[in-house]
C-alpha positions as CSV (number, residue, x, y, z in Angstrom):
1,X,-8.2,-8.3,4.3
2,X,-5.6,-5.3,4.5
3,X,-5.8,-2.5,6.8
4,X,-4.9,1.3,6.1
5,X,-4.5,3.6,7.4
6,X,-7.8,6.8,6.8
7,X,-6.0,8.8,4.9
8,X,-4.3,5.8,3.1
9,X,-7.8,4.8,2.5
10,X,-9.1,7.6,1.2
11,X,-6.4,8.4,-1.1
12,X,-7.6,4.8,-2.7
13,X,-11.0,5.4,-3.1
14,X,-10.5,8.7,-4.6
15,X,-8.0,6.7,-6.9
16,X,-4.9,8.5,-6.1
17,X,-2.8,5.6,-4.3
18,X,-2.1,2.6,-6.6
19,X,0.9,1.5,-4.4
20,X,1.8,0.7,-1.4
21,X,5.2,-0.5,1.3
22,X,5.2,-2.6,3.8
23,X,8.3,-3.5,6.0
24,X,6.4,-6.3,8.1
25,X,6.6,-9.0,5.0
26,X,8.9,-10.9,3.5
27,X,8.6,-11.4,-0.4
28,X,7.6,-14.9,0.3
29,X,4.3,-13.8,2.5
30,X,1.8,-10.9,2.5
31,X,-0.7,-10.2,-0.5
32,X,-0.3,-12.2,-3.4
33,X,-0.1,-11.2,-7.0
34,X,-3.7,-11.6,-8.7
35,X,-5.8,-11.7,-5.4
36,X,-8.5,-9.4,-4.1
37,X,-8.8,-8.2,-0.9
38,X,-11.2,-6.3,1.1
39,X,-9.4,-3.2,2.7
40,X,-10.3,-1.5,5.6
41,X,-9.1,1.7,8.0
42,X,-9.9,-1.0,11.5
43,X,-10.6,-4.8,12.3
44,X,-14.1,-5.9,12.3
45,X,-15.3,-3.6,10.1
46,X,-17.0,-3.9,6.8
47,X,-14.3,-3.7,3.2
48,X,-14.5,-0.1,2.1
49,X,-13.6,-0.9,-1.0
50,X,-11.2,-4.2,-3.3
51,X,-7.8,-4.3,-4.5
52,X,-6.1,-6.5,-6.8
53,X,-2.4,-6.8,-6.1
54,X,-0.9,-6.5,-9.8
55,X,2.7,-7.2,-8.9
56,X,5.2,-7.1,-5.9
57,X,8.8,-6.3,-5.1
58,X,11.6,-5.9,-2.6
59,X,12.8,-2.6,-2.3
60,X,15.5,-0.1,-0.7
61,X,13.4,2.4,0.7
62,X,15.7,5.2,-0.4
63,X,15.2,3.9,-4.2
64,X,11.4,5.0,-4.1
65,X,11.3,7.8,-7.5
66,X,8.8,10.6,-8.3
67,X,6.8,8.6,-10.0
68,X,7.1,5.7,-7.1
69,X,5.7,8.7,-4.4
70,X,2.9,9.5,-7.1
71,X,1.2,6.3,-7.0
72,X,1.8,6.0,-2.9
73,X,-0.8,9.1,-3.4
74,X,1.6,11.9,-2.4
75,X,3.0,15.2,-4.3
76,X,6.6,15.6,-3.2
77,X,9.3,13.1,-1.5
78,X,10.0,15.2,1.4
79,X,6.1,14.7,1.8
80,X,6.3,11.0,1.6
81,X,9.1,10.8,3.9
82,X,7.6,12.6,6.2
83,X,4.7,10.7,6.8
84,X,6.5,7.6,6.2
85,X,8.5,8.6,9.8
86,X,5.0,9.1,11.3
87,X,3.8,5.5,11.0
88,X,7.3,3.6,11.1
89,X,9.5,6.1,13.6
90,X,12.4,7.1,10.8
91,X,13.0,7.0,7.3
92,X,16.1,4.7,6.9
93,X,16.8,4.8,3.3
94,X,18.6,1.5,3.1
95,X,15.8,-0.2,5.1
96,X,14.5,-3.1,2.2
97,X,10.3,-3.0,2.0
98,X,7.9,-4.9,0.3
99,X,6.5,-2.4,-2.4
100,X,2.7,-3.7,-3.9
101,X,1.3,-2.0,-6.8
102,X,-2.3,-2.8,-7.0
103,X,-5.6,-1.6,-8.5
104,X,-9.0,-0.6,-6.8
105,X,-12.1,-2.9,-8.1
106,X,-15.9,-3.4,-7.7
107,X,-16.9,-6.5,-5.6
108,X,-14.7,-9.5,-7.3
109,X,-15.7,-13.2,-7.6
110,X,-13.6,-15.3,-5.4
111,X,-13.2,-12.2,-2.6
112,X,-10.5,-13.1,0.5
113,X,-11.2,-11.3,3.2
């Protein structure tokens, strides 16, 4: 199960966020390349929709590009930045992340939740 935020959310079911950072993980925990998970905007509800994590990386967050903001579902950097400060407090751009490309699907087989 993952949890984002609503407008993270929607951005994914309208196919416009592929990607995603995390600073809470290390490399060695979190989503795992090839499984599905249910994602959600709040605990005990119901999946709004699947993702398949396709690959994962450690990042510098200042090494994000154009096409990086793109698939986080955003237009400009200054945009991404700004609502990266929202959620985390400040955009440190030598803080390392967990970066997760991924892919939205129907119902999988084999589903962790």
């Amino acid at each position: 199960m993952a949890i984002f935020k609503r407008k993270h959310l929607t951005k994914i079911l309208a196919g416009q966020k592929t990607q995603t950072r995390r600073i809470h993980r290390p490399i060695s925990q979190g989503w795992q390349i090839g499984k599905t998970y249910g994602i959600r905007d709040r605990w005990f509800t119901k999946p709004q929709t699947h993702i398949t994590i396709l690959r994962k990386f450690r990042q510098r967050l200042g090494d994000i590009t154009q096409e990086d903001v793109q698939k986080e579902g955003y237009t400009s950097m200054e945009e991404f930045r700004k609502v990266w400060a929202e959620i985390y407090g400040q955009w440190n751009p030598d803080q390392i992340v967990t970066v997760y490309e991924f892919k939205k699907v129907d119902e999988p087989p084999g589903l962790l939740r």
